[in-house]
C-alpha positions as CSV (number, residue, x, y, z in Angstrom):
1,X,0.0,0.0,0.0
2,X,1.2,3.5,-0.8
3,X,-0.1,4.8,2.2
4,X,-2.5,3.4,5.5
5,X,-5.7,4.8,3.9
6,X,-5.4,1.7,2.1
7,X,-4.1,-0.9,4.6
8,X,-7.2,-3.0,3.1
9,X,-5.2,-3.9,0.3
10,X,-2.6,-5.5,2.1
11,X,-5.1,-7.2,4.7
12,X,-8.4,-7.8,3.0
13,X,-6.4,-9.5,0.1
14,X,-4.6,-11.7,3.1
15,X,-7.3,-12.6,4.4
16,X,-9.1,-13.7,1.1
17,X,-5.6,-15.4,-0.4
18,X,-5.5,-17.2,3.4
19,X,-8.7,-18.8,2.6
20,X,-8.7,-19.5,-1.0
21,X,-5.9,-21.3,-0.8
22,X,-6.1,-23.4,1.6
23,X,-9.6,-24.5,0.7
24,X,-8.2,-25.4,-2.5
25,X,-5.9,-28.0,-0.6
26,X,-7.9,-29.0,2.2
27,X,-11.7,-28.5,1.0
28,X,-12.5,-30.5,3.8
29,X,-11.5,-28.4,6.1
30,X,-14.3,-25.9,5.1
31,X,-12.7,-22.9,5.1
32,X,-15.3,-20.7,3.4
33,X,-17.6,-22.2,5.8
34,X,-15.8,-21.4,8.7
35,X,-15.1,-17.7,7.5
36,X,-19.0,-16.8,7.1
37,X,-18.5,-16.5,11.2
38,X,-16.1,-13.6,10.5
39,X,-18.2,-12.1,7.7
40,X,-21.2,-12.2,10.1
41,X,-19.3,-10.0,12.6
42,X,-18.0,-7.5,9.4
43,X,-21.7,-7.4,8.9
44,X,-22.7,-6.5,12.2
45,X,-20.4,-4.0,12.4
46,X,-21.3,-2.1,9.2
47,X,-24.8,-1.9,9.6
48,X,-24.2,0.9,13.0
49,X,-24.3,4.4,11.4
50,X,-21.1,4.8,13.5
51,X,-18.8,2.4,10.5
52,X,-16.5,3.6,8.5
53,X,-15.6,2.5,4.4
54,X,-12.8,-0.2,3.6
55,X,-10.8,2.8,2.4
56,X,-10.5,5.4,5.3
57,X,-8.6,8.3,5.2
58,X,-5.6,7.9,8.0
59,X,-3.7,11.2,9.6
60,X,-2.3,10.1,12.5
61,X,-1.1,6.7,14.1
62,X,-3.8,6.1,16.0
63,X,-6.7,6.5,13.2
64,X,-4.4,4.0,11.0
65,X,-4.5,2.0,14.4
66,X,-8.1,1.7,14.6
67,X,-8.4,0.4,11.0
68,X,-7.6,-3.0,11.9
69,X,-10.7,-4.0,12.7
70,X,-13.6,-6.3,10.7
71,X,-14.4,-4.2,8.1
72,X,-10.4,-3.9,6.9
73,X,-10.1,-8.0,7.4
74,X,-13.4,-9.5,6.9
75,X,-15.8,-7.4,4.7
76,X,-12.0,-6.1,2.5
77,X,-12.1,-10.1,2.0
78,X,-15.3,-10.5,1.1
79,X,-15.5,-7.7,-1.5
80,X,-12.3,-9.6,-2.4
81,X,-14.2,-12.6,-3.3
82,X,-17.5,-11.0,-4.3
83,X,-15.5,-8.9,-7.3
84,X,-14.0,-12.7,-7.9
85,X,-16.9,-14.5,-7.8
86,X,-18.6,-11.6,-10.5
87,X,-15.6,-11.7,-12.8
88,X,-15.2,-15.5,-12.8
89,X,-11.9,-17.1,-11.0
90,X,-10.0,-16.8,-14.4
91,X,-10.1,-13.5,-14.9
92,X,-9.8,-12.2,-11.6
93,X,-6.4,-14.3,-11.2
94,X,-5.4,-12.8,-14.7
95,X,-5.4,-9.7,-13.1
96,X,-4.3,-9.7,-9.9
97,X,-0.7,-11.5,-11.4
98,X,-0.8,-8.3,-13.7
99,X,-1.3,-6.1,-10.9
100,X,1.5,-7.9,-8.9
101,X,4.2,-8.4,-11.7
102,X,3.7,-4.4,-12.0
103,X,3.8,-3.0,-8.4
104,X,6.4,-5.7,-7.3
105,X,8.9,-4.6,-4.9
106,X,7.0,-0.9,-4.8
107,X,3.9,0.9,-3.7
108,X,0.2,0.8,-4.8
109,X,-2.9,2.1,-4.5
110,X,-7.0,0.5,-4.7
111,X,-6.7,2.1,-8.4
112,X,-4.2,0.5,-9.7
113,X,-5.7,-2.9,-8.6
114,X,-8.6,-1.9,-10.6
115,X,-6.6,-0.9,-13.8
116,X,-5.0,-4.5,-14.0
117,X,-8.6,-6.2,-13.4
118,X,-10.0,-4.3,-16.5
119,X,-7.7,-4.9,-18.5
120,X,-7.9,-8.7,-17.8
121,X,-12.2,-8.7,-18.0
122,X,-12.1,-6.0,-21.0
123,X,-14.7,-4.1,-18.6
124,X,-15.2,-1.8,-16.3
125,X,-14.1,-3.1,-12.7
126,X,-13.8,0.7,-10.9
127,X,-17.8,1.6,-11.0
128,X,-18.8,-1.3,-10.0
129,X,-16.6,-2.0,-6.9
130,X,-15.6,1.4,-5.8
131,X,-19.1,2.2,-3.9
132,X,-18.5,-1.2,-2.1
133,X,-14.7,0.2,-1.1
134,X,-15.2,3.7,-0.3
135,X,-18.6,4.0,0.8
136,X,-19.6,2.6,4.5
137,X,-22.6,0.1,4.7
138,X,-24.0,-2.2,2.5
139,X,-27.1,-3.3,0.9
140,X,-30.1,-5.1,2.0
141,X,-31.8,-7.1,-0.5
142,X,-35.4,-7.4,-0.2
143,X,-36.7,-10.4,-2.6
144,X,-39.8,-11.4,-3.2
145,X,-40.9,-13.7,-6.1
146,X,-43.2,-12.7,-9.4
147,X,-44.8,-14.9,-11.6
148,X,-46.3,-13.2,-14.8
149,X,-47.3,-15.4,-18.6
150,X,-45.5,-18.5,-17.0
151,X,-42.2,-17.1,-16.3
152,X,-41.1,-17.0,-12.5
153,X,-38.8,-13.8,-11.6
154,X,-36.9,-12.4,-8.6
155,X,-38.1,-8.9,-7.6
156,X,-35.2,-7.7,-5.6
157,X,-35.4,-4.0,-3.6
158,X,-31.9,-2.6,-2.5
159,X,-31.4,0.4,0.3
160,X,-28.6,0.5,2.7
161,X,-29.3,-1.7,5.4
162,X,-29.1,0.0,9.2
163,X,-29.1,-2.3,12.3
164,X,-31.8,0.6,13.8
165,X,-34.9,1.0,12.9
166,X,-34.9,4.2,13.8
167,X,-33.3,5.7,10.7
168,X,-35.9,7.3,8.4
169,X,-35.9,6.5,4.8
170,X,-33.7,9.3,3.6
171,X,-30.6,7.7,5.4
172,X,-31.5,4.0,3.8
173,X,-32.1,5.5,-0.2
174,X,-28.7,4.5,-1.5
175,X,-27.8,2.2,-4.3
176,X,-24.9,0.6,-5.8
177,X,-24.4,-2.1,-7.8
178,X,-24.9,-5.2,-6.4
179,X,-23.4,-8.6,-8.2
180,X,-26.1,-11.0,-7.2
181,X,-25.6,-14.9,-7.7
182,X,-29.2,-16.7,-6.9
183,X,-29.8,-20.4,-6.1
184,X,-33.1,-21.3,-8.0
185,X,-34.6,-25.2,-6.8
186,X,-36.5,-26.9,-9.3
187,X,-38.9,-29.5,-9.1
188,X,-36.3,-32.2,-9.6
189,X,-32.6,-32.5,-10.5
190,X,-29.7,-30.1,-9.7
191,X,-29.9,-26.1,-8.7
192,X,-29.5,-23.6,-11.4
193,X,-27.2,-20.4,-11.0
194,X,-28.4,-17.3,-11.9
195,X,-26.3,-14.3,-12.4
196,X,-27.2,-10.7,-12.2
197,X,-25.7,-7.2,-11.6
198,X,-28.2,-5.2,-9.6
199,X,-27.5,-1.5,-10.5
200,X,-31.2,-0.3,-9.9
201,X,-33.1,0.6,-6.8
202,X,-35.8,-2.2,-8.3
203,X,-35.6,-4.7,-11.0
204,X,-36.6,-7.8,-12.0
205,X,-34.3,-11.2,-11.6
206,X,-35.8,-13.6,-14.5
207,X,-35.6,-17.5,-13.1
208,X,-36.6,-19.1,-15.9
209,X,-40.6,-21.2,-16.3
210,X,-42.6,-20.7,-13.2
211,X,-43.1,-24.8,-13.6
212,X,-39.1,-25.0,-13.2
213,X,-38.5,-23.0,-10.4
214,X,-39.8,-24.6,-6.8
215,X,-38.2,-21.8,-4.7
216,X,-35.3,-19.5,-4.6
217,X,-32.5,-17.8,-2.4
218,X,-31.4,-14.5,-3.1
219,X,-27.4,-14.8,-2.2
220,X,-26.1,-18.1,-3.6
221,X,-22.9,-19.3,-1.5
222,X,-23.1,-16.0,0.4
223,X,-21.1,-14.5,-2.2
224,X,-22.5,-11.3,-2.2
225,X,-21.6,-9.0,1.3
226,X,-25.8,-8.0,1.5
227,X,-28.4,-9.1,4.0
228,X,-31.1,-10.8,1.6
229,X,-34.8,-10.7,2.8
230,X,-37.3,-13.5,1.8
231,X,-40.8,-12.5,1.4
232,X,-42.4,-15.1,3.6
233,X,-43.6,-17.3,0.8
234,X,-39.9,-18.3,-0.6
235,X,-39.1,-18.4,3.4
236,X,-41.8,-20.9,4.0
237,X,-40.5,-23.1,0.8
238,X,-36.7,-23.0,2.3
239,X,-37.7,-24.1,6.1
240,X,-39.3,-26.9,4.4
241,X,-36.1,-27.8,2.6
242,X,-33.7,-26.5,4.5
243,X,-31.1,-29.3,3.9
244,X,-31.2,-28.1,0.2
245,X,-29.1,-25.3,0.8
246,X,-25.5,-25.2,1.6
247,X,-23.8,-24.8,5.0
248,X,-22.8,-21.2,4.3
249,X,-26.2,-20.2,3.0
250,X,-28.2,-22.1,5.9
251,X,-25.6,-19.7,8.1
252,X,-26.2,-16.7,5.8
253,X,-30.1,-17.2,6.2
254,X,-30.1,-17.6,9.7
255,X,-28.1,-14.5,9.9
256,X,-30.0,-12.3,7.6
257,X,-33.2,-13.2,9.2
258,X,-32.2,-12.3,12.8
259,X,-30.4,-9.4,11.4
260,X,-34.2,-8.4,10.5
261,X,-35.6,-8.8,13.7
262,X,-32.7,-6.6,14.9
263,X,-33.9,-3.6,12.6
264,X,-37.7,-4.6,13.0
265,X,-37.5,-5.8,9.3
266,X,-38.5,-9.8,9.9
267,X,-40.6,-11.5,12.9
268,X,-39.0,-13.0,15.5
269,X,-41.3,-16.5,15.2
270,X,-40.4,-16.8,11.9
271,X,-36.5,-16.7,13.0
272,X,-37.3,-19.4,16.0
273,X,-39.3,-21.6,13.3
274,X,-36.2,-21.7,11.2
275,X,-34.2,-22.8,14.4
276,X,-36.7,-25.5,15.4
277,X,-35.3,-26.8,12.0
278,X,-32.0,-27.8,12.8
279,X,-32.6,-30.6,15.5
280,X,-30.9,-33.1,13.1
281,X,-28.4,-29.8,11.5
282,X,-25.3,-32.2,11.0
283,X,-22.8,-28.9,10.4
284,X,-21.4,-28.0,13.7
285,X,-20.9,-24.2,11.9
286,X,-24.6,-23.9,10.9
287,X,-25.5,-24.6,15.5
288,X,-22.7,-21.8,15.8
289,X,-24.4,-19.7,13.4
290,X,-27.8,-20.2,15.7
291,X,-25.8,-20.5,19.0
292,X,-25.3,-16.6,19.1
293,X,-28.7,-15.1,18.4
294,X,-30.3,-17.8,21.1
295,X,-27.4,-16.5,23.4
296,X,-28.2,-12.9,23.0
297,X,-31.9,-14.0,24.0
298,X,-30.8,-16.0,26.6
299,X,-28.8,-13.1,28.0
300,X,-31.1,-10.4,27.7
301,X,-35.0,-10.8,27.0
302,X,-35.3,-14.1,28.6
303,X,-34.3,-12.7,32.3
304,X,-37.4,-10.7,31.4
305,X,-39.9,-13.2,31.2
306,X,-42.1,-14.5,34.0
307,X,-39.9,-17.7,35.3
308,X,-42.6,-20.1,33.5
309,X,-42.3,-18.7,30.1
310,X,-38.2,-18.7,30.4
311,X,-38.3,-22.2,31.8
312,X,-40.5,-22.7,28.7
313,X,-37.7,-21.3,26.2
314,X,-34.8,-23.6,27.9
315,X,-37.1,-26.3,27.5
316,X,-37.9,-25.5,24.0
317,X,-34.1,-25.0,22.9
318,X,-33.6,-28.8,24.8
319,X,-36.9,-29.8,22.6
320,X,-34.9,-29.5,19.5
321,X,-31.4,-30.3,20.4
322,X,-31.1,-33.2,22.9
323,X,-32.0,-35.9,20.3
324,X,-29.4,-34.9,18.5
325,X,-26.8,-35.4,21.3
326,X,-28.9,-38.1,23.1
327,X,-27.7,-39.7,19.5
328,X,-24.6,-39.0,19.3
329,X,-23.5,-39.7,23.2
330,X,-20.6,-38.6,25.0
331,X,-18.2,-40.5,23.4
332,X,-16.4,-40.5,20.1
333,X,-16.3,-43.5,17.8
334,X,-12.8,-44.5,16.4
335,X,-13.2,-43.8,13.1
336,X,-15.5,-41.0,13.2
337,X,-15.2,-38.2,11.2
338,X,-14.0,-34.4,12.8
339,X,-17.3,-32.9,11.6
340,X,-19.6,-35.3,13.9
341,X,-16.8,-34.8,16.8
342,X,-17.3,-31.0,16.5
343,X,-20.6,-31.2,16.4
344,X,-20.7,-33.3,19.7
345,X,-19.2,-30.4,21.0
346,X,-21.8,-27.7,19.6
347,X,-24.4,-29.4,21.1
348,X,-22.9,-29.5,24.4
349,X,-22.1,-26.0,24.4
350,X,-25.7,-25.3,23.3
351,X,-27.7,-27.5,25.7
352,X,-25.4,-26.4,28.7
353,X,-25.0,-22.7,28.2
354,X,-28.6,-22.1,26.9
355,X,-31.1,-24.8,28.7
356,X,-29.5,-25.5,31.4
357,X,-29.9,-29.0,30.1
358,X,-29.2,-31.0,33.4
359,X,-27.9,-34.3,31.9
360,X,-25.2,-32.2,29.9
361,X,-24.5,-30.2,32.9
362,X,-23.9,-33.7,34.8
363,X,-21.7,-35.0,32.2
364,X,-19.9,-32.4,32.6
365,X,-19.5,-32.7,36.4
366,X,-18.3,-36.0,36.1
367,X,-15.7,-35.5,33.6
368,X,-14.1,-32.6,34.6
369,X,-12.4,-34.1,37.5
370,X,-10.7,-37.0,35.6
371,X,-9.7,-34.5,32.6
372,X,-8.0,-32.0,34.8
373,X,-6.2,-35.6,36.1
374,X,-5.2,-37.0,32.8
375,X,-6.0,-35.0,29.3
376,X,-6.4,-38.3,27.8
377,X,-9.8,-39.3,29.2
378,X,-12.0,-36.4,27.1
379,X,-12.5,-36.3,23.2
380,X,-10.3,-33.3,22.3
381,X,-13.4,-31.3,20.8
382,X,-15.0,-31.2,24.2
383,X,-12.5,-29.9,26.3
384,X,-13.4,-26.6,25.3
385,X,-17.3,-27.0,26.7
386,X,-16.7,-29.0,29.3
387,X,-13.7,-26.6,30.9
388,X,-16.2,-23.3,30.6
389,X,-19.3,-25.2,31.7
390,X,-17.9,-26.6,34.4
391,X,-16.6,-23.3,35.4
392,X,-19.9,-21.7,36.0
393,X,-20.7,-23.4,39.1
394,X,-16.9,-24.2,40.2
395,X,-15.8,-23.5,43.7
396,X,-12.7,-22.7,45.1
397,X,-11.2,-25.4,44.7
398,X,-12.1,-26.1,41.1
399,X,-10.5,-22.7,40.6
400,X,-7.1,-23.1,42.0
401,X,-7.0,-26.7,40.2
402,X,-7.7,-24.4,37.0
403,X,-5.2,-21.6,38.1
404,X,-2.1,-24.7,38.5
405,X,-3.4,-26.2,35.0
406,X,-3.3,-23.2,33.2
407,X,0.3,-22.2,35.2
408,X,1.6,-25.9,34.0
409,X,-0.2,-26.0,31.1
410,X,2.1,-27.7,27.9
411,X,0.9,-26.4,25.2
412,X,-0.4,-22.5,24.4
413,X,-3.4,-23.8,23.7
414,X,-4.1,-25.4,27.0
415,X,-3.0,-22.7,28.7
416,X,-5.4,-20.2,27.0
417,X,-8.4,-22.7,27.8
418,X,-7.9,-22.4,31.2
419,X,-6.8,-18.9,31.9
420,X,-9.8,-17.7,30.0
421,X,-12.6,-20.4,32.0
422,X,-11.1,-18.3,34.7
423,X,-13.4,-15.7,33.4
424,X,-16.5,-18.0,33.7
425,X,-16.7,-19.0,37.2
426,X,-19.4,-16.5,38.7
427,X,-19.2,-17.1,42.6
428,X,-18.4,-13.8,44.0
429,X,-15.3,-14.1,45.6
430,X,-14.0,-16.0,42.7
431,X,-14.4,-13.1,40.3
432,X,-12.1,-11.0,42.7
433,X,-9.9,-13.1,42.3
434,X,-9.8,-13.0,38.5
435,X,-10.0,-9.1,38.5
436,X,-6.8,-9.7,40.4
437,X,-5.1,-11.8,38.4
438,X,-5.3,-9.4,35.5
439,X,-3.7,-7.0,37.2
440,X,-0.9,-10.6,38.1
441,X,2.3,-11.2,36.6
442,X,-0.1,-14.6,35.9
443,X,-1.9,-12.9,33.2
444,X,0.9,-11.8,30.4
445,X,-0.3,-8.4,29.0
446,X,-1.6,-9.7,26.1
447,X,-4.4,-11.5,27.6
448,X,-5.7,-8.9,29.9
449,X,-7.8,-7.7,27.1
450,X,-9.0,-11.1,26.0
451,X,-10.1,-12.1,30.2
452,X,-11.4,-9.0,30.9
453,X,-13.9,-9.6,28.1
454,X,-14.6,-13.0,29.5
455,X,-15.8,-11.0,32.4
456,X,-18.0,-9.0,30.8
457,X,-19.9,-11.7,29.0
458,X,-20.8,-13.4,32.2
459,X,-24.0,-12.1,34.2
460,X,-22.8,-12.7,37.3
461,X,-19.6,-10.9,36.9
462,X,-20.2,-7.8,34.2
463,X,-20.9,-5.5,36.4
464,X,-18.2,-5.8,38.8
465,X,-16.0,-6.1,36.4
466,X,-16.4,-2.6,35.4
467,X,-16.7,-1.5,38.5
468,X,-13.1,-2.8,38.9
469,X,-11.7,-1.6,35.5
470,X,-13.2,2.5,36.8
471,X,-11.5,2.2,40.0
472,X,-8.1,0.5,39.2
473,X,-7.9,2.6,35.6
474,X,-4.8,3.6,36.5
475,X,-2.8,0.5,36.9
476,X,-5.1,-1.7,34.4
477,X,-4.3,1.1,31.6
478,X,-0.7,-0.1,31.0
479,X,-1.5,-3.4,30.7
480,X,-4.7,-2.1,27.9
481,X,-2.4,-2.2,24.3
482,X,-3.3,0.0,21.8
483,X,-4.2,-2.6,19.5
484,X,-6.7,-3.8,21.5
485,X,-8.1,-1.1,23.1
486,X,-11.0,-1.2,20.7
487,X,-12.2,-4.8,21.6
488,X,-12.3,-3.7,25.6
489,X,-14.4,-1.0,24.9
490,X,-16.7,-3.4,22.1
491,X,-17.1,-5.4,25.3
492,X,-19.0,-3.0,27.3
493,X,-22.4,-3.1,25.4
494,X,-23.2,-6.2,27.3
495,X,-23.7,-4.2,30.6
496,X,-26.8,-3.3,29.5
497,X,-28.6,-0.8,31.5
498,X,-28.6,2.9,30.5
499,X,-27.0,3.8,33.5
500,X,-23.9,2.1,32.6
501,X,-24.3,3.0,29.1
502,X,-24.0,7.1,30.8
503,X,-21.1,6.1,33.2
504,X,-19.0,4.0,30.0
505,X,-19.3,7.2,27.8
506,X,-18.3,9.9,30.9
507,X,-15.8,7.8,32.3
508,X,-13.9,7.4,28.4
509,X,-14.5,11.1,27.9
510,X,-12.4,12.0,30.9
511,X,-9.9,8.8,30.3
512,X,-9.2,8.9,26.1
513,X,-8.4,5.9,24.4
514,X,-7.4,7.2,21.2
515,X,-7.2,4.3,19.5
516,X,-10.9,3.1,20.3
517,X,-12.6,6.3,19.6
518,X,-14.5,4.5,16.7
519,X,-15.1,1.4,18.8
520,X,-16.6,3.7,21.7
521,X,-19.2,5.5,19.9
522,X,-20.0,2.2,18.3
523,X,-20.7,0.5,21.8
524,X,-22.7,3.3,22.6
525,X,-24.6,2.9,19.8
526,X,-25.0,-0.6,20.0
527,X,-26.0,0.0,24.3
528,X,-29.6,1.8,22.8
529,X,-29.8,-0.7,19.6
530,X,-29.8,-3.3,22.1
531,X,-32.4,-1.4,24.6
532,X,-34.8,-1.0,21.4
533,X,-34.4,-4.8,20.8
534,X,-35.0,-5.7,24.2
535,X,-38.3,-3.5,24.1
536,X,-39.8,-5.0,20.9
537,X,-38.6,-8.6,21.7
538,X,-39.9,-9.3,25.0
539,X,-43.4,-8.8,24.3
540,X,-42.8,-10.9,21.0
541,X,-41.0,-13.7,22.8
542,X,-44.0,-13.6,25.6
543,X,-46.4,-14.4,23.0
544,X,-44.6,-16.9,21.2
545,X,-44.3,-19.0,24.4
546,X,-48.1,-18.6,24.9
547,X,-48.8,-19.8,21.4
548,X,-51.1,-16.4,21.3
């Protein structure tokens, strides 16, 4: 890069190349798959008003500092492969070894990148992807399907997408153009492709006969960095067949429909329908992909509900999960494959940390005491869920044998299991001891960050926790690095209440982190689009529990 303004072209095209590659040589390992996880969190971030574009202008160290975040890594890479997926594989390559042989051992800028990609497509590249570069946000992609004389069609509505409802329709009229790639079902034998370029606030998709087209989903192998709306008749056909679509696109529309009930743009029933879908989900990615919505419920509207109706929710989540891991047991076949080990471990995770499932929570019990004895006697997958479960109940003595594991721990790995569970136990005097720790020779700097956020995701310790990090500012503060300063501040959000959301923004007004001033106004933001949600969702989540 010629100069940090465009640090994306260094790091975006990393963070593609890291994953095109290797999925080329390990497709097993599903690394596509595994990166719609990151795109999800670049999507997140970009639909606050407080983002910022892929190319941001930098004048000082610390505004070059805070552009190594989600939307340089994870939505850079996905325009990446979006522009790669529109020109076709061939083409793009053609150009990017032109753009290479010609800056090598020198400087460039997005512009020149562009130059060698036209002249390997013999068309335009700069209008088309420049709005997706230096413009923030992104599109949301409302689709409904039109049948007219026998021919089926995709009507497809763009406007830039906003995580609040609360922004009026001057701030969402935007369009770009959108490379679409649609998945179109027919009656029998394989899915179609469709191609389009979307320049237009409206227009018309044609899928081919209405007779050949049995439903249709608006953002084929997630390919395109939009959130894609179904009108509830094409959402209806793809809950029925829901195995039909791939992993990334079963993740993509389980994020793009609770991305709509975050904005008030999609019911939350039809977004818990979907999830009473995947009891037998054999992906362990696609029960991540569901794992963090129910977990935001869990955390905040559920705690709302009369103690019936949340009893009623943990029962519902075990309703559609246990069978899966009733199944699959405890224990890991010889030859089985990785993907039904992980999966093991999803559902543990799930059915522990969300319904309070007791027969997990026993498992657990019982193996955690062997494990910490002899690593050999748990399926590696399920040390993970079985270390932070068993945490959450720990008592003393369960944390000092976690405190000498992690201190003799043999591999970094290890060690960062158990120095982060530390952040899970939620007995009082045990998360004084943690807070303590941070401020340890036990904790290296680098992980201060990391535990502190621990803390802040558990209930019985967030508040504390930043009761602690206001009083001992001044010797915590050394031990905050610049780098991630941001992701301490991202944390905050999950205290909740307006009153903290008052004491985070004083407190950080009077203390300056200047390399999280981004990341502050967006936790503030996100402290009132979480309020909002909690407001509409509770009386939503009430009914839907009554079967009103």
């Amino acid at each position: 890069m010629a100069w940090w303004d465009d640090l994306w072209l260094n790091e975006a095209f990393a963070t593609w190349m890291a994953h095109k590659v290797v999925d080329d040589w390990k497709p097993e390992w599903r690394m596509w798959q595994g990166y719609e996880h990151d795109r999800a969190g670049a999507l997140a971030l970009d639909a606050l008003a407080n983002t910022h574009p892929i190319y941001a202008r930098v004048r000082s160290v610390a505004e070059a500092t805070e552009n190594f975040d989600a939307i340089t890594y994870e939505k850079g890479a996905a325009v990446v492969r979006m522009l790669e997926s529109w020109l076709g594989a061939a083409v793009f390559r053609s150009g990017v070894r032109r753009y290479i042989r010609r800056h090598r051992e020198g400087n460039a800028r997005a512009a020149d990148l562009w130059r060698a990609l036209e002249h390997a497509a013999k068309r335009a590249v700069e209008p088309i992807v420049s709005p997706w570069v230096e413009r923030p946000g992104f599109p949301l992609v409302a689709a409904q399907r039109v049948d007219s004389e026998g021919q089926a069609f995709l009507l497809v509505e763009q406007e830039r997408f906003f995580a609040s409802p609360r922004l009026g329709a001057e701030a969402r009229a935007e369009t770009r153009p959108i490379p679409l790639v649609l998945r179109v079902r027919p009656p029998r034998g394989r899915d179609r492709i469709v191609r389009a370029l979307v320049e237009k606030k409206r227009e018309r998709i044609a899928l081919g006969a209405s007779a050949d087209v049995r439903w249709v989903y608006a953002n084929a192998d997630e390919a395109s960095f939009v959130r894609a709306l179904h009108d509830g008749a094409i959402l209806r056909a793809l809950g029925d067949e829901l195995g039909r679509l791939a992993p990334a696109e079963r993740m993509g529309l389980l994020g793009h429909q609770w991305a709509g009930v975050r904005a008030d743009r999609a019911p939350l029933a039809d977004w818990l329908e979907l999830v009473t879908r995947l009891g037998d989900e054999p992906e362990p990615d696609v029960l991540a992909a569901a794992h963090g919505p129910l977990a935001w419920i869990v955390d905040q509207a559920v705690p709302a509900l009369p103690a019936e109706l949340a009893a009623r929710f943990r029962v519902n989540i075990a309703r559609v999960f246990s069978p899966a891991f009733t199944r699959l047991g405890w224990s890991a076949a010889r030859d089985e494959s990785d993907e039904k080990r992980q999966r093991r471990a999803a559902l543990i995770s799930m059915l522990g940390n969300l319904a309070d499932a007791r027969d997990v929570l026993d498992g657990v019990e019982s193996r955690i005491g062997p494990y910490l004895k002899d690593r050999r006697t748990l399926e590696p997958n399920l040390a993970g869920p079985v270390v932070d479960l068993a945490a959450r109940n720990g008592d003393a003595a369960r944390f000092d044998a976690y405190l000498r594991t992690m201190e003799a721990a043999r591999t970094p790995q290890e060690r960062t299991r158990f120095e982060m569970a530390l952040g899970a136990f939620r007995a009082p005097a045990l998360v004084e001891r943690t807070l303590a720790l941070a401020l340890s020779d036990h904790v290296p700097t680098q992980d201060v960050v990391p535990l502190l956020c621990r803390l802040l995701a558990n209930p019985r310790a967030r508040e504390r926790t930043w009761e602690f990090i206001r009083e001992r500012w001044t010797a915590l503060a050394p031990r905050v690095s610049a780098g991630l300063a941001s992701r301490l501040v991202s944390a905050l959000p999950a205290l909740q209440k307006p009153l903290y959301r008052r004491q985070v923004a004083s407190f950080f007004a009077t203390h300056p982190l200047p390399t999280a001033t981004r990341a502050l106004k967006q936790a503030l933001e996100r402290f009132e689009l979480d309020a909002d949600l909690r407001a509409r969702l509770v009386p939503d989540l009430r009914s839907y529990l009554r079967g009103d």
